[in-house]
KEROMI-43571 format. One record per atom (N, C-alpha, C): x, y, z. Coordinates in steps of 0.1 Angstrom, whole numbers, plus 5000, padded with zeros to 4 digits. Each point is the difference from the previous one (the first is absolute). Example, Ala and Ser with C-alpha at 12.3 -4.5 7.8 and 13.67 -1.06 7.14 Angstrom:
513249435078499150125000500950125000499650114993500950115000499250115008
***
This chain:
500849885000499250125000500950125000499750084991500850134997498950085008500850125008499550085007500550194995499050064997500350134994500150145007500150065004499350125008499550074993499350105001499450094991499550175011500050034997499650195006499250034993499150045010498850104992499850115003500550134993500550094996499050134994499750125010499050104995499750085013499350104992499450085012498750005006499750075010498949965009498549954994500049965000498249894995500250004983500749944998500449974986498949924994499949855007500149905000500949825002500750125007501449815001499249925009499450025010499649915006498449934998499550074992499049954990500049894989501550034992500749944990500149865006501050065015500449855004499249955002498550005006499049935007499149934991500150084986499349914989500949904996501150034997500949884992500149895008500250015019500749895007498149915006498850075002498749995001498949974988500450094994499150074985498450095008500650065010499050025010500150164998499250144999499950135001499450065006500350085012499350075009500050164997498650045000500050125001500450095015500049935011501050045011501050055001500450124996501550045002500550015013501349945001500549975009501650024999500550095006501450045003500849935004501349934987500649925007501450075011500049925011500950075006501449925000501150055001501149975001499849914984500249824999500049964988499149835006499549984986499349845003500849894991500049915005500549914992499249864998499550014988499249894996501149934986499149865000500649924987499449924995500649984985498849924992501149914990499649885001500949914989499350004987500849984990499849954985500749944994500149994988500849934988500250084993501250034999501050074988500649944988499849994990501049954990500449855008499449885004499949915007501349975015499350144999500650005018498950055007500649925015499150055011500250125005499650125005500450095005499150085014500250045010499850075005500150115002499150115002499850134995499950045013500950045012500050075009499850184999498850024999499950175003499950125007500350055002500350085010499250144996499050035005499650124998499850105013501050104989500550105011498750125002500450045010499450145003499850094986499350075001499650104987501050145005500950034990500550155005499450114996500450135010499350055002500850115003499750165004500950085003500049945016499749985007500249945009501049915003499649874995501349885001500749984985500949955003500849974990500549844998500449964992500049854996501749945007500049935007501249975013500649874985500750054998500849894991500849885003499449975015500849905004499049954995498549995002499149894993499749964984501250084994499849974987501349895000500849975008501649904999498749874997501249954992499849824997498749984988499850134998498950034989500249944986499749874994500449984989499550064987498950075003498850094992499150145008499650064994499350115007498650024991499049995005498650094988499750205007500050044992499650165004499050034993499550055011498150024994499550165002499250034991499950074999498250074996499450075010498450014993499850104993499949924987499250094990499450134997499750005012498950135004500750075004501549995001500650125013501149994995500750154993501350044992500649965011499850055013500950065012501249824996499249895001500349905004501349944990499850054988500950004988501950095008499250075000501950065005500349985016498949885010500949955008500249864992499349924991500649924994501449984997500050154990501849994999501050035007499450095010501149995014500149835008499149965000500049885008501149894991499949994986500749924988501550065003500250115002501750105003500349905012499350005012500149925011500149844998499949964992499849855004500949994988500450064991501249974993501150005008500450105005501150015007500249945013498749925000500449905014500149884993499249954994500349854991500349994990500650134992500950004991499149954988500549904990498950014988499549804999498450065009499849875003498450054991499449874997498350024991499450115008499250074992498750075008499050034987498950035007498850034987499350105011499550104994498950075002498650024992499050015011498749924995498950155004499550044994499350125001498649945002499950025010498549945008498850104994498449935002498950045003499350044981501149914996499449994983498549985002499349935010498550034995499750104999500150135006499850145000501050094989500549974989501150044992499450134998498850034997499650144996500450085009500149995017500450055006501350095001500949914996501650005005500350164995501249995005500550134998501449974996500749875003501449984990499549954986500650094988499349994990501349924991499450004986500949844994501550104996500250125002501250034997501650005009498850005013500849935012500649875000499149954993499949835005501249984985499850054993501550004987501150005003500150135013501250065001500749865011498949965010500449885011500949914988499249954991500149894994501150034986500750124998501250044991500950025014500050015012501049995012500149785002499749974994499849854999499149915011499150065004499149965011499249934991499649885005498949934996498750065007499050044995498750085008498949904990499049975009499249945000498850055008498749974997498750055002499149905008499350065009499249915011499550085010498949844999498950045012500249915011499950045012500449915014498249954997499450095000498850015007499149904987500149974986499949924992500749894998501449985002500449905002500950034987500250084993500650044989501350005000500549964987501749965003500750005013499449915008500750005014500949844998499549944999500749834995501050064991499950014990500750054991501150114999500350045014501050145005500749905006499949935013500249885009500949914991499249934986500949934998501150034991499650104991501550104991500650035010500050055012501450005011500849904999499549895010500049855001501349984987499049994986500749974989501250095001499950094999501450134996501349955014499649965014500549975013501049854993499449954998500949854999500450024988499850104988501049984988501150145007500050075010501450075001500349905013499849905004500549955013499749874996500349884989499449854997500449955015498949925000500749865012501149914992500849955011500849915000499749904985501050014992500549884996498750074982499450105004499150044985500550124990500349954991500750124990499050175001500850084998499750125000499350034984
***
């Protein structure tokens, strides 16, 4: 059993912990609920016929308030940074938070997933932004926690991208 870490990565009520509660449950609460300090849930699958475990850790939402303690990002084989749709603000702590988690785990997978696609009319990061993420070489991807929307499919392109920069033992790169 291969074991992964992963960070979940964004500002205050993004959705990281909505994300994670559908993918590891498939379960959505309209409850918001403040995570404190960080949670750590996990979910196994099959990768490219491996076993893997998806240890994730979702952190606290930043905030002018708190700030993201980088010792909880160590041993991080991957990171997701999320980001709601509806709120520019969240886009430029996005890329401060990506400045941060580079320079602590150096150049390990990450994808950013711009939440609350059921409401797209809404949003306010618009597709010129989402160009510029994605010509900085970010993989950005679109979703709903609250639908169920590319949430599997974020989860496992990590996963995939995790074990082709890190193969297990004894599997060609």
């Amino acid at each position: 059993m291969i074991q992964k870490k992963i960070c979940m990565l964004g500002g205050f009520a993004v959705g990281k912990t909505s994300l994670v509660r559908r993918f590891v449950t498939n379960v959505f609460s309209d409850q918001y609920r403040t995570t404190i300090g960080v949670t750590v849930e996990r979910k196994s699958l099959v990768v490219d016929d491996h076993d893997v475990t998806l240890m994730l850790w979702d952190l606290y939402g930043e905030d002018e308030f708190q700030r993201l303690r980088e010792s909880y990002l160590r041993g991080s084989s991957g990171y997701i940074i999320v980001m709601d749709g509806t709120r520019q603000s969240t886009l430029d702590g996005a890329l401060a938070l990506q400045q941060t988690a580079a320079r602590t785990l150096g150049p390990v997978p990450f994808i950013a997933i711009i939440n609350k696609a059921d409401v797209r009319a809404e949003w306010e990061i618009d597709d010129r932004s989402i160009n510029q993420l994605r010509e900085r070489g970010w993989t950005v991807l679109f979703g709903s926690a609250k639908l169920g929307q590319g949430v599997d499919e974020l989860f496992t392109l990590l996963a995939t991208q995790m074990l082709k920069a890190s193969p297990p033992s004894g599997v060609p790169s």
